[in-house]
Biotite code that builds the C-alpha atoms (Angstrom):
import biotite.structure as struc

atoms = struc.array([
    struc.Atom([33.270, -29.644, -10.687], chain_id="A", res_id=1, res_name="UNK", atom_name="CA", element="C"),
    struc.Atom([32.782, -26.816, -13.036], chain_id="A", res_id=2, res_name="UNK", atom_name="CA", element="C"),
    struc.Atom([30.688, -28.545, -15.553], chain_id="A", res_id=3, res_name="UNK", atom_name="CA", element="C"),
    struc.Atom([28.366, -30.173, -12.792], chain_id="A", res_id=4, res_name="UNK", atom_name="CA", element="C"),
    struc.Atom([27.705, -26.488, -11.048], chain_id="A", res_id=5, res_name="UNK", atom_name="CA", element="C"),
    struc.Atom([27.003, -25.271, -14.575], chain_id="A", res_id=6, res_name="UNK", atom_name="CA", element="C"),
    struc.Atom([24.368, -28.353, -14.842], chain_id="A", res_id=7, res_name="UNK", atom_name="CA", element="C"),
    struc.Atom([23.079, -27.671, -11.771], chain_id="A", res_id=8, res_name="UNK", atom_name="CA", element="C"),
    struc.Atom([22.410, -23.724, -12.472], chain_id="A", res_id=9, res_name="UNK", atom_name="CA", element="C"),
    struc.Atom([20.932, -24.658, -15.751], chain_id="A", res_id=10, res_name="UNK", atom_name="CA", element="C"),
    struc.Atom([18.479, -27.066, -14.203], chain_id="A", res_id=11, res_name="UNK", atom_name="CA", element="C"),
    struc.Atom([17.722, -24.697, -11.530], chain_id="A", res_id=12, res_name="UNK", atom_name="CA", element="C"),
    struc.Atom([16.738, -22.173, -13.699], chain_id="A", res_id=13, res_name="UNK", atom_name="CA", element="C"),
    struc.Atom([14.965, -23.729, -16.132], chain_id="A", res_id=14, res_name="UNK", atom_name="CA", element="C"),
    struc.Atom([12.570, -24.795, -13.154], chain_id="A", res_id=15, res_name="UNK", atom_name="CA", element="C"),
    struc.Atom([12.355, -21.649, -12.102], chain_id="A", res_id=16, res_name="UNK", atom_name="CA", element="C"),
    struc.Atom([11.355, -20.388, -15.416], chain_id="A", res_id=17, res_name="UNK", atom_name="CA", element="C"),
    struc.Atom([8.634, -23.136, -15.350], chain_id="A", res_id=18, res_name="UNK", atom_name="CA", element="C"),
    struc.Atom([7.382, -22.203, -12.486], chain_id="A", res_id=19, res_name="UNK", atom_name="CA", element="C"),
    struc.Atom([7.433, -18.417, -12.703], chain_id="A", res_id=20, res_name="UNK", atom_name="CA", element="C"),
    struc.Atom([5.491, -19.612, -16.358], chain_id="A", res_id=21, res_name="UNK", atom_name="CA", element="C"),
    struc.Atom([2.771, -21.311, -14.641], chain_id="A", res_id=22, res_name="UNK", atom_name="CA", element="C"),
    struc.Atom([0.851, -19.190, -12.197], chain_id="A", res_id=23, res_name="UNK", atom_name="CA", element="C"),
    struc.Atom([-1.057, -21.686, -11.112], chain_id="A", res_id=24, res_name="UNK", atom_name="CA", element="C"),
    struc.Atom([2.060, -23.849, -9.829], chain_id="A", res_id=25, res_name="UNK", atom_name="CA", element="C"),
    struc.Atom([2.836, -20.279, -7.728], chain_id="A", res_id=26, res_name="UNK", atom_name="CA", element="C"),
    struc.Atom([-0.217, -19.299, -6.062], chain_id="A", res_id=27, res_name="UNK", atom_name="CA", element="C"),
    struc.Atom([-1.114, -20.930, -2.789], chain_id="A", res_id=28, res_name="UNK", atom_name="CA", element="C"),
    struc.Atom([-4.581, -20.911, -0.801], chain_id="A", res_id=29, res_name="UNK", atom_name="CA", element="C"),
    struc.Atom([-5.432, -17.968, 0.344], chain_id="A", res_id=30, res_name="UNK", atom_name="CA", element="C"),
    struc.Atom([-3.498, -15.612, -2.230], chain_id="A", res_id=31, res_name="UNK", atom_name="CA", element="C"),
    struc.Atom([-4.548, -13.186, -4.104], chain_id="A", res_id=32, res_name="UNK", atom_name="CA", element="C"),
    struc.Atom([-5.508, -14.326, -7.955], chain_id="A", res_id=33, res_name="UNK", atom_name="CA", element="C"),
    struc.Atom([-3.735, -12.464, -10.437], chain_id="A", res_id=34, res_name="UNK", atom_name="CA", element="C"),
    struc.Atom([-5.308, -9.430, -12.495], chain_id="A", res_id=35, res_name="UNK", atom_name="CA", element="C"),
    struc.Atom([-4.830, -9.492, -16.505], chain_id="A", res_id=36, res_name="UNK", atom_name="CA", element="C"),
    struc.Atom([-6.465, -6.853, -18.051], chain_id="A", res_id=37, res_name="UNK", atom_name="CA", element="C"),
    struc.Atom([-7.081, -6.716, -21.814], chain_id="A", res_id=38, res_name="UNK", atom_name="CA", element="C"),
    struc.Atom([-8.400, -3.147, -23.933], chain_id="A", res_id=39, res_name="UNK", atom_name="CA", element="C"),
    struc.Atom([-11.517, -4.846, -24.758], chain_id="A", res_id=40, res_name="UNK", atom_name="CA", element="C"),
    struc.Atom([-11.696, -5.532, -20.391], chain_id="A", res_id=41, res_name="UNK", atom_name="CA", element="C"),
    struc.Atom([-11.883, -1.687, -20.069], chain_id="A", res_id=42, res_name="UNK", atom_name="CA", element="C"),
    struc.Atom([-15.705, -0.325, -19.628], chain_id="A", res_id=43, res_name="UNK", atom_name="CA", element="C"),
    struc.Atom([-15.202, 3.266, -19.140], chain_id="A", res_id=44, res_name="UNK", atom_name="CA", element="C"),
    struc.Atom([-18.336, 5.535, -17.591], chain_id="A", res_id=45, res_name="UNK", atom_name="CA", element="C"),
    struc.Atom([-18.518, 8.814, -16.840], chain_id="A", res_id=46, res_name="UNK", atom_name="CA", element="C"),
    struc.Atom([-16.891, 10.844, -14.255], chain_id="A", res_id=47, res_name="UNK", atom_name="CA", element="C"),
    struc.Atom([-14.957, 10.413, -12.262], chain_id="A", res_id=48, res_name="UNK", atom_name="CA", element="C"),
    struc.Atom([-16.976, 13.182, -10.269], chain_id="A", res_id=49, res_name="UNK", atom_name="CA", element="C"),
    struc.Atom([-14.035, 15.170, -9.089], chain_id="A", res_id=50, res_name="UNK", atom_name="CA", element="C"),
    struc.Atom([-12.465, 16.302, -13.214], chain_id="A", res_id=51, res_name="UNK", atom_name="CA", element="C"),
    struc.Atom([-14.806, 18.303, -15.665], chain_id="A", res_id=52, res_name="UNK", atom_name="CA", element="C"),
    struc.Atom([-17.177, 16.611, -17.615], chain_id="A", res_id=53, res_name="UNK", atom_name="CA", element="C"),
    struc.Atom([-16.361, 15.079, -20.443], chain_id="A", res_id=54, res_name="UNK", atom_name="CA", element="C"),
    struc.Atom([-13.855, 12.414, -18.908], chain_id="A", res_id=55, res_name="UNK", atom_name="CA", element="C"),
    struc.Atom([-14.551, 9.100, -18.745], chain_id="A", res_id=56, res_name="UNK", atom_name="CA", element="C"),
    struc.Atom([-12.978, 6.420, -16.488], chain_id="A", res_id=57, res_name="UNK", atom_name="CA", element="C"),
    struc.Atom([-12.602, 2.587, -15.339], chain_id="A", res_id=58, res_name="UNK", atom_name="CA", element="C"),
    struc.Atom([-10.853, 1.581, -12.419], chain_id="A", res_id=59, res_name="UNK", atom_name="CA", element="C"),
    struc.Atom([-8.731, -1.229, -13.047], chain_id="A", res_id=60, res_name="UNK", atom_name="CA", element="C"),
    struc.Atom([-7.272, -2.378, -9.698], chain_id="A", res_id=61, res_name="UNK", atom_name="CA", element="C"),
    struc.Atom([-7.900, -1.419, -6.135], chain_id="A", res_id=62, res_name="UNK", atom_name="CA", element="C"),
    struc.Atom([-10.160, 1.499, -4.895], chain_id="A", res_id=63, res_name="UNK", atom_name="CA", element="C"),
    struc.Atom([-9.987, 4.856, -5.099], chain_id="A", res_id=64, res_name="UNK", atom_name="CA", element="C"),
    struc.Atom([-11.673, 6.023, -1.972], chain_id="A", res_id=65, res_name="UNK", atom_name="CA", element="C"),
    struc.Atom([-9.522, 4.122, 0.133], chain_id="A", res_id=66, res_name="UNK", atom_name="CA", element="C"),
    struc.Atom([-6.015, 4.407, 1.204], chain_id="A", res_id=67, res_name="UNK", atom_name="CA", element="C"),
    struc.Atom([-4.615, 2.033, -1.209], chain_id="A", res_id=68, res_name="UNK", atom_name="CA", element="C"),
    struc.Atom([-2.796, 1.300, -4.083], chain_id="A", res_id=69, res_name="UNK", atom_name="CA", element="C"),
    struc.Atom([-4.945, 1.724, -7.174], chain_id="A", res_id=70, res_name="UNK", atom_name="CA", element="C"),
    struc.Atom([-5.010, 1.743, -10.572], chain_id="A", res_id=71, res_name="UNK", atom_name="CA", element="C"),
    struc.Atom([-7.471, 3.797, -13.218], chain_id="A", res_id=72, res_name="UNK", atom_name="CA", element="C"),
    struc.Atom([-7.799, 4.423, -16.763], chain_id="A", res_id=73, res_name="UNK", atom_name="CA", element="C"),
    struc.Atom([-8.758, 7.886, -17.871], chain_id="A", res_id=74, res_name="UNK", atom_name="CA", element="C"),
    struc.Atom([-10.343, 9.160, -21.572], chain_id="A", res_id=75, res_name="UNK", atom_name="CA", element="C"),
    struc.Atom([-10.019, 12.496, -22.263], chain_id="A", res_id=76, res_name="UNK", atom_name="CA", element="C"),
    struc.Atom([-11.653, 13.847, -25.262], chain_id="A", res_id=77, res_name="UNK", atom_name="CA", element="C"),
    struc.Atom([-9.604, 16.679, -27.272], chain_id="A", res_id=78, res_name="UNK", atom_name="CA", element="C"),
    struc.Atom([-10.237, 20.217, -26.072], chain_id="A", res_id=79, res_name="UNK", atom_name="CA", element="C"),
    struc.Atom([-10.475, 19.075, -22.522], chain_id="A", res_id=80, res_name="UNK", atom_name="CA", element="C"),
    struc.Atom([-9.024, 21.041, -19.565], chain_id="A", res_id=81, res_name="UNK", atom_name="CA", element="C"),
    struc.Atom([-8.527, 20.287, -15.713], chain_id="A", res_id=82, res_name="UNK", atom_name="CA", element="C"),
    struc.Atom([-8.116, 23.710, -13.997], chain_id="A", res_id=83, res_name="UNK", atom_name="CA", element="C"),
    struc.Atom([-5.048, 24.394, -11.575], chain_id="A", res_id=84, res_name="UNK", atom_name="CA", element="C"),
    struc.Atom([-5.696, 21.690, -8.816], chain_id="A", res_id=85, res_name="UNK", atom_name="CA", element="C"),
    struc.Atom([-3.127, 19.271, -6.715], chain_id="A", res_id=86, res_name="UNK", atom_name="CA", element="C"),
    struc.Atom([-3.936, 15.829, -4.710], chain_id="A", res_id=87, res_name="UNK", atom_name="CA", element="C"),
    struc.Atom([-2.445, 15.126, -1.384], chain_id="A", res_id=88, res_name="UNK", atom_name="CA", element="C"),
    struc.Atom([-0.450, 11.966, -2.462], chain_id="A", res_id=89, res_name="UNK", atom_name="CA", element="C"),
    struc.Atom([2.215, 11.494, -5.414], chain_id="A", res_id=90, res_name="UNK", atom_name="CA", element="C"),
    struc.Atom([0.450, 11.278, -9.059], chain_id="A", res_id=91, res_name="UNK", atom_name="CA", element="C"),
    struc.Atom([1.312, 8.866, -11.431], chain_id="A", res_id=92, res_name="UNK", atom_name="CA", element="C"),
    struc.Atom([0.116, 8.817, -15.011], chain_id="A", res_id=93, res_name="UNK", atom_name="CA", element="C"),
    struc.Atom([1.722, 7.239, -18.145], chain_id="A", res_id=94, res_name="UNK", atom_name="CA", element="C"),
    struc.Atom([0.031, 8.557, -20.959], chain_id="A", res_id=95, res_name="UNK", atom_name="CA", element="C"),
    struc.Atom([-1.166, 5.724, -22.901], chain_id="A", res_id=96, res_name="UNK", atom_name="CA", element="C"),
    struc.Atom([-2.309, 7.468, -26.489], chain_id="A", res_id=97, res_name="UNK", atom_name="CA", element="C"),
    struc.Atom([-2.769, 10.782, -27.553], chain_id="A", res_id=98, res_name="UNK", atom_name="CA", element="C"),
    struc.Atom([-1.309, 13.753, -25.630], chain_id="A", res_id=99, res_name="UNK", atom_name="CA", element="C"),
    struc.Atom([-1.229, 15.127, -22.262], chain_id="A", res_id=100, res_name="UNK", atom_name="CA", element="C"),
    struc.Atom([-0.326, 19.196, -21.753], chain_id="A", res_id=101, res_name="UNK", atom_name="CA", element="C"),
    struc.Atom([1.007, 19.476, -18.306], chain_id="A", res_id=102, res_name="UNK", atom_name="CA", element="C"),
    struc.Atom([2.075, 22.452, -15.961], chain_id="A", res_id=103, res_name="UNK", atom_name="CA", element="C"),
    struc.Atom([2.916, 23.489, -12.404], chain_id="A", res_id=104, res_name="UNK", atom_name="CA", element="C"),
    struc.Atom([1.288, 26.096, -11.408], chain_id="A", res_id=105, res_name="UNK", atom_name="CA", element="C"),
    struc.Atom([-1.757, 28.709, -9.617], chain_id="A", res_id=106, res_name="UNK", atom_name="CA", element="C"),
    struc.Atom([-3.132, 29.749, -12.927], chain_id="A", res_id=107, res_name="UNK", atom_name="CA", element="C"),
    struc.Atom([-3.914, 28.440, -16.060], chain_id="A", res_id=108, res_name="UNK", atom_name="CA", element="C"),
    struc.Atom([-1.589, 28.995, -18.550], chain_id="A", res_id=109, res_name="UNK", atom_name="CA", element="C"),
    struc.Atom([-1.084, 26.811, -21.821], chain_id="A", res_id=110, res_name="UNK", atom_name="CA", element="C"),
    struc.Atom([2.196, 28.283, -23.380], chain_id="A", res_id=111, res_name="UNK", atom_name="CA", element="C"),
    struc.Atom([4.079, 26.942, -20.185], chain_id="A", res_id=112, res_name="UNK", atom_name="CA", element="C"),
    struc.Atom([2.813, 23.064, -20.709], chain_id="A", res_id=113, res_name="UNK", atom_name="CA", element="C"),
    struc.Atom([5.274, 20.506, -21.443], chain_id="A", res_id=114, res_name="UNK", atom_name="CA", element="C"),
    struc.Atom([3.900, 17.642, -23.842], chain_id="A", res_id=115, res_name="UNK", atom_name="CA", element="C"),
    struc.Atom([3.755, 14.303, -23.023], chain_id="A", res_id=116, res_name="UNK", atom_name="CA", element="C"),
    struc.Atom([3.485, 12.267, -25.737], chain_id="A", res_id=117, res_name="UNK", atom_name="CA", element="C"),
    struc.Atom([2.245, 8.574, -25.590], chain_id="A", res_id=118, res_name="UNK", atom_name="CA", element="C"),
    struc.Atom([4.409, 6.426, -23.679], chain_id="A", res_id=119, res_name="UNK", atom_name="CA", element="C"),
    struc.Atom([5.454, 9.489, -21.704], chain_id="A", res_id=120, res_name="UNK", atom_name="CA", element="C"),
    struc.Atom([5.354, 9.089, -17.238], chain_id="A", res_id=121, res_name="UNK", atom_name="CA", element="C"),
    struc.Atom([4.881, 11.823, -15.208], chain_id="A", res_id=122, res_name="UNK", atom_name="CA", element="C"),
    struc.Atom([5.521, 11.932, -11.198], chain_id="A", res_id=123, res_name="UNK", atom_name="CA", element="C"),
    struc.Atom([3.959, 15.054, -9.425], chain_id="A", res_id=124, res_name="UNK", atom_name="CA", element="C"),
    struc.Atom([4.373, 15.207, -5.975], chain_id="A", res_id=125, res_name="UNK", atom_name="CA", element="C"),
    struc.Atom([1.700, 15.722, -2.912], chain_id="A", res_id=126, res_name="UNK", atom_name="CA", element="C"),
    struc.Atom([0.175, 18.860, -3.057], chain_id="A", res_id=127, res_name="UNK", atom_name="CA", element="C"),
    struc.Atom([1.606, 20.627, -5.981], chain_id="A", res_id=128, res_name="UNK", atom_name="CA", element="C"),
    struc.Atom([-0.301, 23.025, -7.991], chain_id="A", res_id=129, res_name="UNK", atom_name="CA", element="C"),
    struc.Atom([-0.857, 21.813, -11.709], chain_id="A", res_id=130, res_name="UNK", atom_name="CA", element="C"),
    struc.Atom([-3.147, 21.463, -14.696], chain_id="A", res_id=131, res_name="UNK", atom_name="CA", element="C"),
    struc.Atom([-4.060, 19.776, -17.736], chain_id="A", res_id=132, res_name="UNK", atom_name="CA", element="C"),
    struc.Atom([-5.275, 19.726, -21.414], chain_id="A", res_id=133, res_name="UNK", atom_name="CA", element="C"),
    struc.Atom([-5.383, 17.859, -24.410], chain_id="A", res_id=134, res_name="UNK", atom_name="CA", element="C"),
    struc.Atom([-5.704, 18.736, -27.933], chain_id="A", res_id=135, res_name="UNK", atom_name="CA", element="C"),
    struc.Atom([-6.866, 15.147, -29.197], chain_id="A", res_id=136, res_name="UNK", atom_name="CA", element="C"),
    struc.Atom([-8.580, 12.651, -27.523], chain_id="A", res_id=137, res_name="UNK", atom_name="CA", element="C"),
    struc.Atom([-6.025, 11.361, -25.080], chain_id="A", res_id=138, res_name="UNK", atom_name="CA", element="C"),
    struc.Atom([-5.823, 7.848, -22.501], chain_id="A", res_id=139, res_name="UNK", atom_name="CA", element="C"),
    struc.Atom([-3.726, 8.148, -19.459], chain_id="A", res_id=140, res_name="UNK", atom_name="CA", element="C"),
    struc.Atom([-3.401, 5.254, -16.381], chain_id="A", res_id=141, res_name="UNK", atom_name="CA", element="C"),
    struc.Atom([-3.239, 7.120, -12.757], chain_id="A", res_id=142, res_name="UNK", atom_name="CA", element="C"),
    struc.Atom([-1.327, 4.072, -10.597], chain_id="A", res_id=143, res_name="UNK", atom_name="CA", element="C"),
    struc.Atom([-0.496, 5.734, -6.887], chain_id="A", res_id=144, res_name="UNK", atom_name="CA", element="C"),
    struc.Atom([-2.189, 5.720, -3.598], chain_id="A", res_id=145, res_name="UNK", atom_name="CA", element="C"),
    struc.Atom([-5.420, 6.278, -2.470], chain_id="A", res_id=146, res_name="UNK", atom_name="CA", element="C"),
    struc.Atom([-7.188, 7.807, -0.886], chain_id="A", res_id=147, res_name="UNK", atom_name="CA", element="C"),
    struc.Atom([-7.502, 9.898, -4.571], chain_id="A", res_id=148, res_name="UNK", atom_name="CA", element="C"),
    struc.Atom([-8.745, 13.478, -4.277], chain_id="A", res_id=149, res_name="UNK", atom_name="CA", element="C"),
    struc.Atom([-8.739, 16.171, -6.712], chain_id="A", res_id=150, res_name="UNK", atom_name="CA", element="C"),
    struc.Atom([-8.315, 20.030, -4.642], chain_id="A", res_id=151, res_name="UNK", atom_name="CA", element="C"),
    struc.Atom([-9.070, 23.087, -6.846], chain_id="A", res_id=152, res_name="UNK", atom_name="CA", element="C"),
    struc.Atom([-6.628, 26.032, -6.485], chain_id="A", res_id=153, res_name="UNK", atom_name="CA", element="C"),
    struc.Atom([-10.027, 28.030, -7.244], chain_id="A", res_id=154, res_name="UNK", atom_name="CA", element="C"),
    struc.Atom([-12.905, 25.931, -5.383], chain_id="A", res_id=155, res_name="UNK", atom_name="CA", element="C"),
    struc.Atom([-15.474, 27.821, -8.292], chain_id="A", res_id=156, res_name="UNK", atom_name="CA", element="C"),
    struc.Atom([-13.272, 25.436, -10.864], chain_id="A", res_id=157, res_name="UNK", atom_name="CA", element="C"),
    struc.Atom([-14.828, 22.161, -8.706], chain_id="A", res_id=158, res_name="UNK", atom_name="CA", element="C"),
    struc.Atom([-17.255, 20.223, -10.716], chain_id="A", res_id=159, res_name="UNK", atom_name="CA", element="C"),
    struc.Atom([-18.792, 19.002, -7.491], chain_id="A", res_id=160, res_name="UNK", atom_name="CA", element="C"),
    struc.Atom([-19.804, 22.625, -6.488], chain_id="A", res_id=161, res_name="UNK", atom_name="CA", element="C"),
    struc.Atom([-21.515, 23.100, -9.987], chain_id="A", res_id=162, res_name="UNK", atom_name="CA", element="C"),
    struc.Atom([-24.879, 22.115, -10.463], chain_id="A", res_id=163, res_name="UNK", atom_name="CA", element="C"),
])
């Protein structure tokens, strides 16, 4: 009895490994088609409107403006700063390459940044007070919930308000 459950187990999961393999034996009419993203996928453009200039971005999944779950790629060149500012959802970023400097905060100060390194995940909660800089030229992937808005402590810091 023990050897045939053992058979049976190893049969059932080596179908389910076949299965889980082959995406097409998984979806069904109707779903949704699976995303696969390569670096060489990634068209960044300027903007987004709402950080300095200098940024560039691609979203990769979802949109933005809307109140959903997203996903967007960020380049930031080195020297680059994002004044005090917080967004009314939870940000997400991993930090991809380079470096991101990172602190809570009303003011702009860079000897209280922590450094996150690539690989490194950060989890700010809704309407905190923080800001940003790099030294090199750093990627970071924002994955949370729309819809995404960027709220200067100071509204002068807003690139939208500049002309």
């Amino acid at each position: 009895m023990r050897q045939s459950l053992g058979v049976i187990f190893a049969v059932a999961l080596g179908i389910s490994v076949t299965v889980v393999s082959s995406p097409a034996a998984v979806l069904q009419e109707g779903q949704a088609v699976p995303t696969f993203v390569t670096p060489s996928d990634v068209a960044m453009k300027d903007g987004p409107p709402a950080l300095p200039p200098g940024a560039q971005f691609a979203v990769l999944e979802g949109n933005p403006k809307e109140a959903e779950f997203f996903t967007m790629r960020l380049k930031l060149p080195a020297g680059y700063k994002v004044p005090p500012h917080q967004h009314p959802a939870i940000e997400r970023v991993t930090v991809l390459s380079g470096q991101l400097h990172v602190a809570l905060g009303d003011t702009f100060d860079p000897s209280k940044a922590k450094e996150l390194k690539a690989g490194s995940y950060m989890k700010i909660p809704p309407r905190t007070n923080h800001y940003a800089f790099t030294k090199e030229e750093t990627i970071l992937q924002l994955t949370t919930i729309g819809p995404w808005e960027v709220i200067y402590v100071n509204p002068a810091d807003d690139p939208r308000k500049k002309k």
